[in-house]
Structures are given as structure tokens and as C-alpha cells.
KOLZAGU-500196 format. One line per field, with one value per atom (N, C-alpha, C, CB): x, y, z; residue number from 1. Coordinates in steps of 0.05 Angstrom, whole numbers, plus 5000, padded with zeros to 4 digits. Glycine has a CB too. Layout:
<atoms>
c1 <- [X, ...]
c2 <- [Y, ...]
c3 <- [Z, ...]
num <- [NUM, ...]
</atoms>
This chain:
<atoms>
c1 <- [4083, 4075, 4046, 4094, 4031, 4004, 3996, 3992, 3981, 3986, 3954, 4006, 3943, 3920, 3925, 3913, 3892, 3892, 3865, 3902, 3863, 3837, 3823, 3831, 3801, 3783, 3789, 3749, 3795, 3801, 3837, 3792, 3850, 3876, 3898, 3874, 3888, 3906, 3919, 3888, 3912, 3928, 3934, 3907, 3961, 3964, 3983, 3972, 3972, 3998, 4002, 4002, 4031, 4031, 4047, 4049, 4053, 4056, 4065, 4027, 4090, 4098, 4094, 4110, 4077, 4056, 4082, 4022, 4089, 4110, 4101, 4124, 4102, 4096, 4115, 4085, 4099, 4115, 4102, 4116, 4114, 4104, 4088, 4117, 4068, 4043, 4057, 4008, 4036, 4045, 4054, 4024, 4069, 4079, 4058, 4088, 4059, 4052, 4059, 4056, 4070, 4089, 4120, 4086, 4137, 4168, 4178, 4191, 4199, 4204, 4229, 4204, 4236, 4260, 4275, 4251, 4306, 4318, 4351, 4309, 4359, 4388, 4395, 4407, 4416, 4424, 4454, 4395, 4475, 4494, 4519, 4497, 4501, 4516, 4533, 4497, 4561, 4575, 4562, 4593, 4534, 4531, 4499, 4552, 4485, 4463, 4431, 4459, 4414, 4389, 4366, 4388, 4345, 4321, 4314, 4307, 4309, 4298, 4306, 4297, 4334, 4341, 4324, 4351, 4319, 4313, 4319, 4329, 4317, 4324, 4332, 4307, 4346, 4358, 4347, 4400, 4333, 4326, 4347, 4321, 4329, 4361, 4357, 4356, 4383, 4398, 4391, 4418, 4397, 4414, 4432, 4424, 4436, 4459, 4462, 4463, 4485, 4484, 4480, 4496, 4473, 4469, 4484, 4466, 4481, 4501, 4518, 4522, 4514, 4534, 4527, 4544, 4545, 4532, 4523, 4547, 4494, 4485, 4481, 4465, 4502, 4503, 4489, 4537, 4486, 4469, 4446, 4475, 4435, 4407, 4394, 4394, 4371, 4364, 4325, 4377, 4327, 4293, 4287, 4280, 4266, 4249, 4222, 4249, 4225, 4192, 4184, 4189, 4154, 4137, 4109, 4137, 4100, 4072, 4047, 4078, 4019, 4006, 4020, 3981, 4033, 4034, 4063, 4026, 4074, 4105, 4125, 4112, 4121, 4141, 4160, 4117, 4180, 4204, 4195, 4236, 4195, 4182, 4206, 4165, 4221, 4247, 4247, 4253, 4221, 4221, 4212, 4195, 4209, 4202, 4230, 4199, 4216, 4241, 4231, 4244, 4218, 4207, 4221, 4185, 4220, 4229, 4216, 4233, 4225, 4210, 4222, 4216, 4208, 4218, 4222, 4199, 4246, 4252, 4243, 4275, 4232, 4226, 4231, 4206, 4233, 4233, 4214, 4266, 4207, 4178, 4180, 4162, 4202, 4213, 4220, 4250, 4215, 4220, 4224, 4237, 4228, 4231, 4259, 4217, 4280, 4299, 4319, 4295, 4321, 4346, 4351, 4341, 4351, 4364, 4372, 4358, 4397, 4410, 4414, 4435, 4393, 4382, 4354, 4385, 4340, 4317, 4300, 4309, 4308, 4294, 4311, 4281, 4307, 4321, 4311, 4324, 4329, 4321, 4321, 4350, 4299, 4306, 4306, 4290, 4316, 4336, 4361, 4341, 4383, 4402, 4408, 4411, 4391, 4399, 4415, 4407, 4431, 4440, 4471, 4420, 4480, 4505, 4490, 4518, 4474, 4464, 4480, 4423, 4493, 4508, 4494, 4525, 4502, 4483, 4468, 4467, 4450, 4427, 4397, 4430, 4391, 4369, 4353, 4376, 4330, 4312, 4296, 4293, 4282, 4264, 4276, 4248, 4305, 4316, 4340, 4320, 4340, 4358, 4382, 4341, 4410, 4422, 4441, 4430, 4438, 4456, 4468, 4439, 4468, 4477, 4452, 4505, 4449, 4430, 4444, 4394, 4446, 4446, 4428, 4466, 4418, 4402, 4415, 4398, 4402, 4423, 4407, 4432, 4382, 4365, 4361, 4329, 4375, 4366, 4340, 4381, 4336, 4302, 4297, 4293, 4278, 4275, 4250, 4283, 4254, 4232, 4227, 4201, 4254, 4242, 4237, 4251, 4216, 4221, 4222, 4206, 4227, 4242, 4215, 4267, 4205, 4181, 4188, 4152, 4190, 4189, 4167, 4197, 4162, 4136, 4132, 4127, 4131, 4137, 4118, 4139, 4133, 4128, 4110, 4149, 4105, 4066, 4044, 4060, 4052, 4021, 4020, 4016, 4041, 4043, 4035, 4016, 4060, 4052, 4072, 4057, 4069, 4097, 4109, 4078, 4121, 4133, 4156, 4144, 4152, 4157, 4181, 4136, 4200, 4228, 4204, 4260, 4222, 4231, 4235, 4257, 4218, 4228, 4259, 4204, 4278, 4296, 4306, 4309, 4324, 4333, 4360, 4339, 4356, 4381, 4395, 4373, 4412, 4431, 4442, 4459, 4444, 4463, 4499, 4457, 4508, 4537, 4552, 4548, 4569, 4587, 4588, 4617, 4599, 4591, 4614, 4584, 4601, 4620, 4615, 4599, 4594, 4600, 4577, 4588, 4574, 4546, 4528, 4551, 4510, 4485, 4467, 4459, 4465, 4454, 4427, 4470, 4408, 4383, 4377, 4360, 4368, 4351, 4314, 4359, 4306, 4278, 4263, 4260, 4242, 4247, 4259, 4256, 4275, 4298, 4286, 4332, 4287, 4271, 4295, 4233, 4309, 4320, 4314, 4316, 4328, 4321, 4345, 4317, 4344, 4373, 4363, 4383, 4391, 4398, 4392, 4374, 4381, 4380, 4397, 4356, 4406, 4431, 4436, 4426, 4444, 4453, 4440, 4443, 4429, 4407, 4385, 4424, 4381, 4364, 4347, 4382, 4318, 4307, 4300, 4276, 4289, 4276, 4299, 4271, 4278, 4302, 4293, 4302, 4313, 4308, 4299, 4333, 4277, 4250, 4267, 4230, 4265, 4275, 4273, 4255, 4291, 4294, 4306, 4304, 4295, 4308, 4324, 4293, 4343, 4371, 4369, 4398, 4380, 4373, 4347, 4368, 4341, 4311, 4333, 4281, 4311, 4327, 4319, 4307, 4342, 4335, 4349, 4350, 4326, 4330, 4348, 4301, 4362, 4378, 4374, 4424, 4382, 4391, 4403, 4386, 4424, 4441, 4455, 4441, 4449, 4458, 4480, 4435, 4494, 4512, 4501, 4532, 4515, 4510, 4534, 4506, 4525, 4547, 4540, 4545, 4552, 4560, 4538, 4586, 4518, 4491, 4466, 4485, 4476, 4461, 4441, 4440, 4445, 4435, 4433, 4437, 4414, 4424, 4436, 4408, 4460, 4480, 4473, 4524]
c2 <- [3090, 3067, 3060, 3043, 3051, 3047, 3011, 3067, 2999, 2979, 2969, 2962, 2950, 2947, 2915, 2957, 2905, 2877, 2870, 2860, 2842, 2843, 2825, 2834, 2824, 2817, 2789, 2816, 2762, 2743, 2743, 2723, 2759, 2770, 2745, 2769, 2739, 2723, 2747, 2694, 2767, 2785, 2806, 2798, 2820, 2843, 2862, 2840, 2892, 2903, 2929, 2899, 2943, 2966, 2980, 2963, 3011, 3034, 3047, 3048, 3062, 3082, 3114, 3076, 3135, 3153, 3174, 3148, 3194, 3223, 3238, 3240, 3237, 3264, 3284, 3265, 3307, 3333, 3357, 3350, 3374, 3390, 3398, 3405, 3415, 3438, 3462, 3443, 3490, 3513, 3517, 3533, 3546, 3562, 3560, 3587, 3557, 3559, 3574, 3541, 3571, 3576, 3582, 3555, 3590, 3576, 3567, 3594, 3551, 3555, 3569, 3531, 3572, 3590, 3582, 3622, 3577, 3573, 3576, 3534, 3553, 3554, 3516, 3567, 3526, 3492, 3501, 3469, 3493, 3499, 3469, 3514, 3455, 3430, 3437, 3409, 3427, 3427, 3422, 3412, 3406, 3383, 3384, 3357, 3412, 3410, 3398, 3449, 3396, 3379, 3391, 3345, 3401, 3416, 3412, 3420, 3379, 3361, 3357, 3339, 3376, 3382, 3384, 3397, 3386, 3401, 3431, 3390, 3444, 3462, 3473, 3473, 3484, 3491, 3524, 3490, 3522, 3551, 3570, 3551, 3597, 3618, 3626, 3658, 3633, 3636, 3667, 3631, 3673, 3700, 3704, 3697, 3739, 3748, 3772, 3744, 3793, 3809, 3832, 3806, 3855, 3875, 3880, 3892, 3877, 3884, 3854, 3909, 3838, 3818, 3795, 3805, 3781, 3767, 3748, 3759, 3742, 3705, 3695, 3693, 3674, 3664, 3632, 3666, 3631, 3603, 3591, 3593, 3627, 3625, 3614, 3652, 3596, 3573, 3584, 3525, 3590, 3592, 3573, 3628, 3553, 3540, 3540, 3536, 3541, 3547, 3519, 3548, 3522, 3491, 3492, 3488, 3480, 3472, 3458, 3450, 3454, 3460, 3434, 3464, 3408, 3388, 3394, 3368, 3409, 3414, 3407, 3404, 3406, 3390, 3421, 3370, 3410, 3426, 3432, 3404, 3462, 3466, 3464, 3496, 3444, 3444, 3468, 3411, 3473, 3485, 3522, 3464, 3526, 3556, 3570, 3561, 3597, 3615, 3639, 3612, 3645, 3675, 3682, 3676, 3705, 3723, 3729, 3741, 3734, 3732, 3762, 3698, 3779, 3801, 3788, 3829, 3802, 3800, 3817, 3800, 3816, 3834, 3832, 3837, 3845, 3830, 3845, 3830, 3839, 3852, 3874, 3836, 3871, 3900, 3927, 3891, 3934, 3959, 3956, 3973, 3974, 3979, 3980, 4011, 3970, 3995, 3982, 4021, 3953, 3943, 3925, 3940, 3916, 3900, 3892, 3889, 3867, 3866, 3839, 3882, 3828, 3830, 3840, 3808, 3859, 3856, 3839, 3880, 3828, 3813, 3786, 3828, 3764, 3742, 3729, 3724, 3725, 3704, 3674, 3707, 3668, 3635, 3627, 3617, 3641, 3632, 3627, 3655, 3645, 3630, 3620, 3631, 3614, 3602, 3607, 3588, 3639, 3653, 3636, 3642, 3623, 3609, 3575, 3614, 3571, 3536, 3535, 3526, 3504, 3496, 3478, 3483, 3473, 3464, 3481, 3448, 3478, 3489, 3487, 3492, 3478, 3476, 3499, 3468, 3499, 3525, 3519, 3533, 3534, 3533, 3534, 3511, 3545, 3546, 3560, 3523, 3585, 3604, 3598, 3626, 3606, 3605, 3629, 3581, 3638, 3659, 3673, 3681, 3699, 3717, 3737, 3737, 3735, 3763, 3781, 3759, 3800, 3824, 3839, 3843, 3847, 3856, 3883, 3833, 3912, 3928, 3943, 3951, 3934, 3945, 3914, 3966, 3927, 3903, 3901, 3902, 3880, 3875, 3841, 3879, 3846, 3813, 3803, 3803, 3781, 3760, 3772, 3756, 3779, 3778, 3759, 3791, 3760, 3744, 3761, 3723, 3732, 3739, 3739, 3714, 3748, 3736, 3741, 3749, 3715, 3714, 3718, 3689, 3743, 3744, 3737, 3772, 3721, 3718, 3741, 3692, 3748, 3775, 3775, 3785, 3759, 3756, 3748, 3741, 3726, 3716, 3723, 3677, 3730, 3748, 3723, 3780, 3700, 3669, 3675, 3632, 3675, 3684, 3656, 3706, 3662, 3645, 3657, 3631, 3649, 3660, 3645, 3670, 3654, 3647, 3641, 3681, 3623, 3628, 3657, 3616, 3666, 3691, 3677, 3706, 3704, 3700, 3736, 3685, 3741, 3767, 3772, 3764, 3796, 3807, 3830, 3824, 3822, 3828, 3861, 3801, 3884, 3903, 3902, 3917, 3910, 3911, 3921, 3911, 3912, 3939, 3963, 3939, 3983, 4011, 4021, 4026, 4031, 4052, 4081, 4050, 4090, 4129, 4126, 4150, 4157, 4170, 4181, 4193, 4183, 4190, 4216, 4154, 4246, 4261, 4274, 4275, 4263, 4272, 4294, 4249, 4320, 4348, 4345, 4376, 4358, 4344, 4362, 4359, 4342, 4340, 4318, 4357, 4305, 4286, 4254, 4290, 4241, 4215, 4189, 4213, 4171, 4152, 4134, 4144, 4126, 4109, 4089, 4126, 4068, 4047, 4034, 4021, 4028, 4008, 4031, 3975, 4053, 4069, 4091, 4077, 4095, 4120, 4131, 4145, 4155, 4173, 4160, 4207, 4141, 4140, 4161, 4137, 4177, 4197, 4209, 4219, 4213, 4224, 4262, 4201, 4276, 4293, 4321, 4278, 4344, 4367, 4385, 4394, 4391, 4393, 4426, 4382, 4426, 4445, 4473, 4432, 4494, 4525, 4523, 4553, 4533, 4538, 4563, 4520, 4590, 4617, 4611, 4640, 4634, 4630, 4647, 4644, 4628, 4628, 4609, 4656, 4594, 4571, 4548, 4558, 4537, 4512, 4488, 4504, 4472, 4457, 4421, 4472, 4403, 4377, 4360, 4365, 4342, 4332, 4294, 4346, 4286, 4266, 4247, 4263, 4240, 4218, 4189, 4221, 4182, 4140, 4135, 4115, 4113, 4099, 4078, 4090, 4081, 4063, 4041, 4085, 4019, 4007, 4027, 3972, 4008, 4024, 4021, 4018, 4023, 4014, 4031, 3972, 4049, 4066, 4044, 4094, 4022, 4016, 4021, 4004, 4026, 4028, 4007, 4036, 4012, 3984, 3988, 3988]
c3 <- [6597, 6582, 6588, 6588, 6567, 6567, 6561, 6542, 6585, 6574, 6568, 6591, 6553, 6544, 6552, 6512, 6567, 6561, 6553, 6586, 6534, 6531, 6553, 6504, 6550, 6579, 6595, 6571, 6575, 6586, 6596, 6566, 6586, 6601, 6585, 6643, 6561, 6547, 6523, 6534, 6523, 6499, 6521, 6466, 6513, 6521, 6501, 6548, 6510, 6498, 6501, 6470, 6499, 6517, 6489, 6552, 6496, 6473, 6498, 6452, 6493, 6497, 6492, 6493, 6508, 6503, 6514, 6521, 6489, 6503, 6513, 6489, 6547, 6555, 6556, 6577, 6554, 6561, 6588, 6530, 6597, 6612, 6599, 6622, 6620, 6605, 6607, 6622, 6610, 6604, 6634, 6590, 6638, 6655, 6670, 6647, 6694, 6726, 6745, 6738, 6750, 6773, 6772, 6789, 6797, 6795, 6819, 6786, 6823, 6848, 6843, 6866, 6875, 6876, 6903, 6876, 6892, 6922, 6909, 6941, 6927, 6921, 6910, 6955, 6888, 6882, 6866, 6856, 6887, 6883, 6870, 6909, 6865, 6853, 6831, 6844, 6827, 6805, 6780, 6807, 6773, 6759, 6768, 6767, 6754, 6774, 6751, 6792, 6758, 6743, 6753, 6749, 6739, 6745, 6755, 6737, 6758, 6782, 6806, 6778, 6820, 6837, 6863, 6828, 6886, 6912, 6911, 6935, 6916, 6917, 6953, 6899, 6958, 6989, 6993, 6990, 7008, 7020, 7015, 7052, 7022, 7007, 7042, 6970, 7051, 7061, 7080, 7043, 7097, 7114, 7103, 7142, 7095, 7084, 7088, 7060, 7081, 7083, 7062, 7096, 7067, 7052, 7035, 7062, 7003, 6983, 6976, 6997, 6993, 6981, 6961, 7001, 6948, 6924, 6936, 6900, 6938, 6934, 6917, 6943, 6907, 6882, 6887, 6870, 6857, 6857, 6861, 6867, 6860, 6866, 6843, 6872, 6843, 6818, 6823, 6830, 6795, 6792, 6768, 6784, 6763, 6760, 6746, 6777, 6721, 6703, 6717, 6658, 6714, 6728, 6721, 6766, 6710, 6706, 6733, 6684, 6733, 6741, 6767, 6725, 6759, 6765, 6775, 6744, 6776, 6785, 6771, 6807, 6744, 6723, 6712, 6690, 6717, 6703, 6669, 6704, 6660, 6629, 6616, 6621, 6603, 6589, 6562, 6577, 6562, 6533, 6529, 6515, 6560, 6570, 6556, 6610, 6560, 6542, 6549, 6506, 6563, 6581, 6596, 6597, 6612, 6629, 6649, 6619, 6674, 6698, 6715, 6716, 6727, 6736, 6766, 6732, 6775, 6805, 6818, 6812, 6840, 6866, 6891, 6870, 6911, 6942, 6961, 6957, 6986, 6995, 7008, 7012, 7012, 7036, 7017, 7057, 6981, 6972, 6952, 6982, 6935, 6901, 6902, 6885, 6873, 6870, 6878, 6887, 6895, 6923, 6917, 6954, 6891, 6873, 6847, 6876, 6846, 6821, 6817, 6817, 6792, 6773, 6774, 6763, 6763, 6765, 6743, 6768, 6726, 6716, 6709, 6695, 6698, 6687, 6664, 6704, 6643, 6610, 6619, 6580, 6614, 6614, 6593, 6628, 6573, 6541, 6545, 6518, 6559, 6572, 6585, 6574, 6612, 6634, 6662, 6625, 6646, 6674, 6664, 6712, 6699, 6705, 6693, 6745, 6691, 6686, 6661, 6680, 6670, 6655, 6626, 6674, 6608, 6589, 6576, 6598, 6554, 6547, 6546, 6533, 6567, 6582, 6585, 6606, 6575, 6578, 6599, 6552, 6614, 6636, 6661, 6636, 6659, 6683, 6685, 6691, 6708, 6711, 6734, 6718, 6741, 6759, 6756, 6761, 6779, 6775, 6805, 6756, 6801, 6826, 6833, 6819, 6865, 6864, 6885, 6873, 6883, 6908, 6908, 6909, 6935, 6955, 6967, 6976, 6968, 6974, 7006, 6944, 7007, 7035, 7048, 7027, 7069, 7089, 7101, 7112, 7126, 7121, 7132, 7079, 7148, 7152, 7149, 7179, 7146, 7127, 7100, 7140, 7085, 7059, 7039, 7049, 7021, 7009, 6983, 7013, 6964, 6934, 6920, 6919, 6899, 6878, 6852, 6882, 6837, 6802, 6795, 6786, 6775, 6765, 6732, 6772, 6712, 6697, 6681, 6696, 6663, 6648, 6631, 6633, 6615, 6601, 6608, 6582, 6633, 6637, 6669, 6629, 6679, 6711, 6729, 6717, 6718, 6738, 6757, 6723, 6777, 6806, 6820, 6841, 6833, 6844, 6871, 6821, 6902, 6914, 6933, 6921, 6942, 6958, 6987, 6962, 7003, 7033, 7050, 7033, 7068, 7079, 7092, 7105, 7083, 7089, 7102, 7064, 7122, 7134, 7115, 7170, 7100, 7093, 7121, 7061, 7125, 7146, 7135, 7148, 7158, 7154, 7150, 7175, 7132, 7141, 7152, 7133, 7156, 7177, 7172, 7179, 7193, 7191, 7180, 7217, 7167, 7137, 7150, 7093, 7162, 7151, 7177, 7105, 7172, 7188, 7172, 7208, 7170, 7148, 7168, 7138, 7158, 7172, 7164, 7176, 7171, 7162, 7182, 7159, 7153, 7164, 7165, 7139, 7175, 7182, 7144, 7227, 7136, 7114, 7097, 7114, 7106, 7093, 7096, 7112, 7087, 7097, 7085, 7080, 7105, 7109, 7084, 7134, 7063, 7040, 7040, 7010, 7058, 7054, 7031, 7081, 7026, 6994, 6978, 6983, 6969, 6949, 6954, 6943, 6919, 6924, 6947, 6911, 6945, 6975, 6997, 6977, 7002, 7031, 7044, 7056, 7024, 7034, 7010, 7049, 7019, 6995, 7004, 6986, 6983, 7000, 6997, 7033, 7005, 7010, 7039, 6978, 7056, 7080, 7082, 7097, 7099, 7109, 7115, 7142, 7104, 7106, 7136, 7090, 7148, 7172, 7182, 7180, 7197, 7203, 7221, 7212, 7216, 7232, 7263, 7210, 7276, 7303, 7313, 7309, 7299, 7308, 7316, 7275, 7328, 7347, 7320, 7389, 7305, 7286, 7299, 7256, 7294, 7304, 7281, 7310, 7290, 7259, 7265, 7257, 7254, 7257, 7250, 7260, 7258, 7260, 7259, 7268, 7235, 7237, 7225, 7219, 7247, 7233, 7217, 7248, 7194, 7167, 7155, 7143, 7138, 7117, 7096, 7107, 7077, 7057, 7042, 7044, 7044, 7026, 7043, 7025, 7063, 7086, 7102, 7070, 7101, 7120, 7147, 7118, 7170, 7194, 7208, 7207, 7218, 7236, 7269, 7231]
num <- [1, 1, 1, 1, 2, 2, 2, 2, 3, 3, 3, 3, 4, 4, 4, 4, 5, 5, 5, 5, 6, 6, 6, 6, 7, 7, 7, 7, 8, 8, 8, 8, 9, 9, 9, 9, 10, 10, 10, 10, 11, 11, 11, 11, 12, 12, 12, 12, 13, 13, 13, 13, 14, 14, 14, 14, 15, 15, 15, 15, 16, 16, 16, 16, 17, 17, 17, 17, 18, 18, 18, 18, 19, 19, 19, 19, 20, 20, 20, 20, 21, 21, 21, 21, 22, 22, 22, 22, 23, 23, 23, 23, 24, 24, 24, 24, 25, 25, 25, 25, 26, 26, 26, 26, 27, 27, 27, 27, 28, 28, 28, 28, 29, 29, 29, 29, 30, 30, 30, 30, 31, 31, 31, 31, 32, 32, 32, 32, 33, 33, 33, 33, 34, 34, 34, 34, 35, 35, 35, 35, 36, 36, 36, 36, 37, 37, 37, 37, 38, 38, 38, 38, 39, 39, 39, 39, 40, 40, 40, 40, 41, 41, 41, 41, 42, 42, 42, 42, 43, 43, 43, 43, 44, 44, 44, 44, 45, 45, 45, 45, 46, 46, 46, 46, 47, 47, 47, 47, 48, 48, 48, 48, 49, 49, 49, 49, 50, 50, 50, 50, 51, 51, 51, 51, 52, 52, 52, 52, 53, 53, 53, 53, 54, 54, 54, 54, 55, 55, 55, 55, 56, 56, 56, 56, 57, 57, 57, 57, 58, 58, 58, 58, 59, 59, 59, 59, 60, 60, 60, 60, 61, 61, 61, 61, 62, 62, 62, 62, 63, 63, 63, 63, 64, 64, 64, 64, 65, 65, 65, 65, 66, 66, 66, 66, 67, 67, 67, 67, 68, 68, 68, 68, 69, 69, 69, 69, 70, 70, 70, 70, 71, 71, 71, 71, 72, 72, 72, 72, 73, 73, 73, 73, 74, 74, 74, 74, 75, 75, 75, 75, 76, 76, 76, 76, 77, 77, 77, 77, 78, 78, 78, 78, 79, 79, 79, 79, 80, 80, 80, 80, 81, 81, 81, 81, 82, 82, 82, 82, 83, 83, 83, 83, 84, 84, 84, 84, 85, 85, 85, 85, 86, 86, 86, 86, 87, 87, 87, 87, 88, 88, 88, 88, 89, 89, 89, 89, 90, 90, 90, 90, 91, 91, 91, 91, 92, 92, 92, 92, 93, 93, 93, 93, 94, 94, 94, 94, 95, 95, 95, 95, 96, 96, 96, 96, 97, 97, 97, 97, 98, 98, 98, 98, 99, 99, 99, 99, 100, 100, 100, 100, 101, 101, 101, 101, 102, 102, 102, 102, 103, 103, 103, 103, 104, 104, 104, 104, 105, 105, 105, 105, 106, 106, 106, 106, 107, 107, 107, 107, 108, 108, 108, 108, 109, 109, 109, 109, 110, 110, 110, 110, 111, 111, 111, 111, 112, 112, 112, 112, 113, 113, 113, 113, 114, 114, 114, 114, 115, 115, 115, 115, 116, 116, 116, 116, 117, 117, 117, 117, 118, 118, 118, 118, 119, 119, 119, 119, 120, 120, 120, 120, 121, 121, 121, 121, 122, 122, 122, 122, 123, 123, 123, 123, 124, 124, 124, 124, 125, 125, 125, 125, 126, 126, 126, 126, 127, 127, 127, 127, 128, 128, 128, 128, 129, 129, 129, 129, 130, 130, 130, 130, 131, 131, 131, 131, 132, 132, 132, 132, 133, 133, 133, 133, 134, 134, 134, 134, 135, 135, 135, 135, 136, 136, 136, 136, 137, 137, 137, 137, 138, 138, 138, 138, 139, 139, 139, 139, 140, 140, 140, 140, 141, 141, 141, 141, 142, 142, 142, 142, 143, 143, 143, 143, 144, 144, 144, 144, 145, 145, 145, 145, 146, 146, 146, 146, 147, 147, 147, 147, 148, 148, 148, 148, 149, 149, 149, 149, 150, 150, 150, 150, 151, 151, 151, 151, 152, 152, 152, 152, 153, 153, 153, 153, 154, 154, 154, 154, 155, 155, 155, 155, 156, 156, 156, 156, 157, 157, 157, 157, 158, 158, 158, 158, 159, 159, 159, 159, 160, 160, 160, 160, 161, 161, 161, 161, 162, 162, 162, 162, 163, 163, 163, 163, 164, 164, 164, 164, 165, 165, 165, 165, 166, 166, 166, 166, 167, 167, 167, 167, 168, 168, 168, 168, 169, 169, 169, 169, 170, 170, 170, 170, 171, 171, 171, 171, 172, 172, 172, 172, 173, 173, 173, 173, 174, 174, 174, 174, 175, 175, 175, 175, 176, 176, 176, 176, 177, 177, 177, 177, 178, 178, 178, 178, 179, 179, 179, 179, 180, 180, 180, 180, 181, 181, 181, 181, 182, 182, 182, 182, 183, 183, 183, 183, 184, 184, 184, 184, 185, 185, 185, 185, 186, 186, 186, 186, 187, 187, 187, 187, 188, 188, 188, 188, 189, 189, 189, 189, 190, 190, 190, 190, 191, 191, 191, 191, 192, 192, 192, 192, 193, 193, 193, 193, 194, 194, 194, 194]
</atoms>
């Protein structure tokens, strides 16, 4: 509201002026697990977890220069995390539908993410897909899970947790009768080392 007075302060009068957010900025990113949740929320740090498992309710946030929720965004933001390519699911998100957000509210995602390489202090980054405005998580440690198998690397072979087989690479010709080194990790089910 705008209010006007004139100089001796015997007239006044005020107008109601609509603001709206500006353009894409930034996002934030955390967790907001309310039944009944509002853009204008807090958002709660994301969490310690483990490898492969769902963290749901993860809440990302279009925001302008001033930190204002964009009700009217409708872009897409690619996911990443800092520790590797490839070691996660979603890699990208619509903020046309909103994910799990209840209502139809644009400028705001909720959903599930899994993480499949563990790793500590990672963080999350939304990069929004046309104008490349980011927005970055809390370092948070994705945890190994329990041990599933043994994983045997030939030299040559190079250790790839969270991606397919856990191993990239094809292992070095070796003549028969040479002394050959190997090696050995117990893994979960996502080759992480446990």
C-alpha cells in the first residue's frame, strides 16, 4: 500500500500497488515435509542417508533477486551432485507440475531423489536449464550400504560406485605364469565400498 500526504498533513491517501516476483534467480533447496506445505516454508537441511535410498520430500524453490517465491515459473532445472556424473534419479525436474506439491502452484518442485555413489559433503545443485541460474543444497554425506557381494578388480579395471557393474575399463593382457595383482572390495548393492 502506497500512501500519499499532502504537505500540511490535512489530506491523505493510499492505493494499493500489485506486486509480483521478478525473474528466475536462484533456488533454494532442502527438505519440507509438511502435509499442507507453502513456498514460503523454511526449508530443513537435507539430511545423511544412505546409498540408493529414497529421500523424499526434497522441495526446490524458483526465487528472484529479493528471495521471493516465482508463483508463475514453469522451467526446468537439471540435477547434479559434486562427488560424480551418472549417481542419480531424477536428473532433471518440471516446475509445470510440481513433482509431489500439492495444488497447482508453479515455481515449486517436491519430490524423491536417490543418490547411488556415496560420498561426503555432497552437495545437490539446481541448474535451471535456459538461463543456467543454480541453486545449491547443504553438504550433506551419502552413507554406504550394507554389504551385498565382493567386487574384483584386474589391474586395468578402475572402481566406479553407483554406476552399473562398479567397474569401468578392460583388464591389461597378462602371460601365463606372471605374478598378477587383483583386487578386492566388499560392496552394497550399488558397489559402493563398505
Amino acid at each position: 500500500t502506497v500512501q500519499a500526504r499532502d504537505l500540511d498533513g490535512a489530506q491523505t491517501a493510499f492505493t494499493a500497488v500489485p506486486l509480483q516476483a521478478g525473474v528466475i534467480d536462484h533456488f533454494t533447496l532442502g527438505i519440507n515435509a509438511l502435509s499442507n506445505p507453502s513456498a514460503g516454508d523454511p526449508l530443513s537441511p537435507i539430511p545423511d542417508f544412505v546409498a540408493g535410498q529414497l529421500l523424499n520430500d526434497l522441495t526446490i524453490v524458483a526465487r528472484d533477486q529479493f528471495g521471493n517465491h516465482i508463483p508463475t515459473y514453469q522451467g526446468t532445472a537439471l540435477l547434479t551432485v559434486s562427488h560424480g556424473a551418472d549417481v542419480l534419479t531424477p536428473v532433471s525436474v518440471d516446475f509445470t507440475d510440481g513433482g509431489t506439491w500439492p495444488g497447482s502452484e508453479h515455481g515449486v518442485w517436491r519430490g524423491s531423489l536417490r543418490v547411488f555413489k556415496a560420498g561426503q559433503d555432497v552437495v545437490l545443485t539446481a541448474t535451471e536449464s535456459a538461463y543456467a541460474r543454480t541453486g545449491q543444497s547443504n553438504p550433506f554425506d551419502v552413507l554406504p550400504g550394507a554389504y551385498s557381494d565382493l567386487l574384483l578388480l584386474l589391474p586395468g579395471e578402475l572402481h566406479t560406485p553407483g554406476i552399473g557393474i562398479g567397474k569401468a575399463g578392460v583388464p591389461y593382457p597378462h602371460t601365463a605364469g606372471e605374478t598378477l595383482t587383483a583386487s578386492v572390495l566388499a560392496v552394497d548393492g550399488y558397489f559402493n565400498q563398505v
